[in-house]
C-alpha angles and dihedrals in degrees: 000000000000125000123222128202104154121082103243148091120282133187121216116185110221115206107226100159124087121242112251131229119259108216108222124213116289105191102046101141120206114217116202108183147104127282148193099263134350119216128206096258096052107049109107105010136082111249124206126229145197111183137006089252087064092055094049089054092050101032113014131235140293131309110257122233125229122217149193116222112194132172135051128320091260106051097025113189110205120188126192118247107246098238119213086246121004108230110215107161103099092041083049088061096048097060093044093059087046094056090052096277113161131177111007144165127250115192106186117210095179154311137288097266098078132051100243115238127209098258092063087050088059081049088059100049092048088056089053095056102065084056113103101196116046115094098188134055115196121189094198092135089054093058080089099058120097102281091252086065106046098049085051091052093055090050092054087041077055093046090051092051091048097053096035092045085199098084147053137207123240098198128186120227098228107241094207083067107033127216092297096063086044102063083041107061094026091093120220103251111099101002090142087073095057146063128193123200124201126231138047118233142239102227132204090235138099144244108245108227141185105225084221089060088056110096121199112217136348140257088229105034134052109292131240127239105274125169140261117183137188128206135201134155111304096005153047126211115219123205126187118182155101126314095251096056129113101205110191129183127197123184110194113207079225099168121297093232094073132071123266108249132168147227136191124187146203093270094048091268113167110201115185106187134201096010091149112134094359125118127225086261102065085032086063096037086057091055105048089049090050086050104051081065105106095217094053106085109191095208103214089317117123121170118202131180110267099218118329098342094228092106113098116252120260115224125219099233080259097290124137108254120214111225121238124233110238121246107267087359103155088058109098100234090070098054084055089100103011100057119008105173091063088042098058091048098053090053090041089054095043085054089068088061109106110190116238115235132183100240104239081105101058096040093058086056093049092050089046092048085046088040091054106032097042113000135267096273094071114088111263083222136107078044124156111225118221121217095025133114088190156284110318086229119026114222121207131216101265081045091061095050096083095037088064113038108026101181085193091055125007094228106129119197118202113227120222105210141183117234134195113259091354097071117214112349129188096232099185137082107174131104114228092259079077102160097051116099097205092049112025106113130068094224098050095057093044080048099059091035086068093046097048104050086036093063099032084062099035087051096050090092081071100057106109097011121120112299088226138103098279091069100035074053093064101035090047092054097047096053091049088051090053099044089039089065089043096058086049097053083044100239081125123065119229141084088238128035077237085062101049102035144023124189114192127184136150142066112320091009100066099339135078117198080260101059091058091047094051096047103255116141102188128204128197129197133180114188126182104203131198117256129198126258095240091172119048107193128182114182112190126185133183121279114209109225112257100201 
């Protein structure tokens, strides 16, 4: 209390009002992975983002594929390169933007130089725990680990849920082991603060590639068409063909008052006849001009300037001339001049590549688009999934069944299906604690995460002030507001706020005399929260006319 002294008016402002709860955010992913570069700024700590082009400003981009392209010209097969660790975590991302993601953490482990170990990805969860903010943790990087490894990782993501009470796990289920192995290695400690999805997606998006990591052709498997190519003043002779061909040219002086024209035999013979006298560009003029007929096939053969063109041509003593291979000649980069048209259809055929992700991604999209459109409380379930073809296996309704009721362990796993005229659809609601009642649903422990961290911050004002109604008074009243709105929005289920939520604080409510003694101020809340309607039933019967 203030002491006055001085004769005068003075104005002193009372707080009557309570102080109000601040929700936090609800959908804020955590990414543990390796990427591109790691700046200074960015090694040991976990760094928010808002968009993908953020990302690739602070981290880089993806990690490109390399491929093999075998077969003829016209039905092209094209394989992906195995890579010694398939790094997911950009195309990842990516997907997760696509599907309505907004802020999220990246903690980068490493770069792309060297294959991650487990033991970088527990660096990477600690790291994450000293990080307030984020509310879901996702492993998609890990897929990759031996199995072992992964399963132990998502025990330990559990375990960190559990401690810190303000996040929850997205886990894959690994496609290489199947559900089985799954319920097998998760463990049973902390399953109520995870959810796994099955199974992995065919994604719309596509594989990022060097054009000097794309090999034409292979040692053990039919080649390619791939160039040779001879030089000599004024012009080059292109040649575009199989392995086992022995491409020649001959250019015969002839005599510089007739016009060039060309041959090509039975053995892949070019013959460019009367160049005396004659540059590479009149050489090439004559060519293009022999080529547009119809009834002239080039065979592989293609002639350019070399320079300027301006140079005479040189003749060959009238010798057939092998063609050399170009240096790195079956990489796609090097046919980019000298052959277009197979150039164009191996990108066109790389273009049809979708790259193959585990769904956690797009499932924390999909949670930060529910979370924002309708609330957490609502199930992040009957869902269309952007940038995705489909699910790489389609379950049926008998499949999913036992994905989401096992008798033998309680671990529910939420099937992702494609469905006729609705597209790709996350068909699962459970957590993997599946056969608990309290804790069964996605929605309600998310629910009750939110509560929970919203009112422990909002409550911190009253840590050291008196332990007496007043402020039982004030902490009873901003917890009522809170729940009271959220009543109103219905995430909380009950005709009356009565009904949905009860707050109790105060001696012989919550309190004993020692607590009070002892400086516990004790809260009680008692939420009823919405649940989904998992099983829609309508039971019809027949009706006798009455009339």
């Amino acid at each position: 209390m203030a002491t006055y002294k001085t004769p005068g008016v003075y104005v002193q402002e009372v707080s009557t009002l309570p102080p109000s709860v601040a929700e936090v955010s609800t959908a804020i992913p955590a990414f543990i992975g390796c990427t591109a570069k790691r700046l200074p700024d960015t090694v040991g700590k976990g760094v928010p983002i808002g968009t993908l082009l953020e990302y690739e400003d602070k981290f880089g981009k993806e990690n490109p594929s390399g491929f093999t392209v075998t077969g003829e010209s016209e039905s092209l097969q094209v394989n992906r390169v195995s890579p010694a660790f398939d790094y997911l975590l950009y195309y990842s991302l990516s997907l997760y933007f696509m599907n309505g993601g907004g802020p999220c953490y990246v903690v980068s482990i490493g770069d792309y130089t060297v294959a991650p170990t487990k033991d970088q990805f527990i660096a990477g969860l600690a790291t994450l725990e000293k990080e307030d903010q984020p509310t879901l943790i996702l492993l998609t990087d890990a897929v990759n680990l031996e199995s072992a490894d992964y399963y132990d990782l998502c025990q330990q993501a559990l375990a960190q849920c559990k401690k810190l009470g303000d996040r929850f796990a997205i886990l894959d289920v690994l496609d290489t082991e199947g559900v089985a192995d799954f319920r097998d290695q998760i463990g049973t400690k902390y399953l109520e603060y995870g959810a796994a999805y099955h199974p992995y997606l065919q994604t719309s998006l596509n594989y990022s590639f060097d054009e000097n990591n794309v090999t034409l052709g292979s040692p053990s498997g039919p080649s390619v068409t791939f160039s040779k190519v001879f030089t000599t003043d004024g012009i080059e002779v292109h040649y575009t063909g199989t392995a086992t061909d022995a491409p020649k040219v001959k250019i015969v002086a002839g005599t510089a008052a007739s016009e060039i024209t060309f041959g090509i035999s039975s053995s892949r013979v070019l013959t460019i006849n009367d160049v005396a006298g004659k540059n590479g560009q009149a050489v090439v003029e004559a060519w293009t001009t022999w080529k547009a007929d119809a009834n002239n096939d080039p065979q592989g053969f293609d002639i350019i300037v070399n320079g300027a063109g301006t140079a005479n041509v040189a003749h060959t003593s009238n010798q057939n001339v092998d063609l050399e291979a170009q240096t790195s000649s079956n990489k796609l980069a090097d046919i980019k001049s000298s052959n277009t048209a197979l150039y164009n259809q191996v990108k066109a055929a790389l273009a049809k590549l979708r790259v193959t992700l585990p769904p956690s991604s797009a499932i924390a999209g999909a949670y930060a688009s529910v979370d924002r459109d309708r609330g957490v409380w609502k199930a992040p379930a009957n869902v269309s999934l952007s940038g995705v073809i489909g699910p790489v296996v389609k379950i049926t309704h008998a499949d999913q069944e036992n994905l989401n009721v096992d008798p033998a362990t309680g671990k529910s796993i939420n099937a992702i299906r494609a469905f006729t005229g609705k597209g790709t659809l996350v068909w699962g609601a459970r957590t993997l604690a599946g056969n608990d009642n309290e804790w069964r649903y996605v929605s309600v422990r998310r629910l009750f995460n939110m509560i929970e961290e919203s009112t422990q911050k909002a409550t911190s004002f009253a840590v050291f002030e008196p332990n007496d109604a007043t402020t039982w008074l004030k902490v009873k009243a901003m917890i009522e507001s809170y729940l009271y709105g959220l009543w109103q929005q219905g995430a909380l289920a009950g005709p009356s706020p009565d009904a949905a939520y009860f707050v109790n604080v105060g001696l012989g409510k919550s309190m004993t005399p020692l607590d009070v003694l002892e400086g516990r101020m004790i809260v009680e809340i008692g939420i009823a929260a919405v649940r989904p309607a998992e099983f829609i039933i309508l039971r019809f019967t027949h009706k006798l006319q009455q009339a």
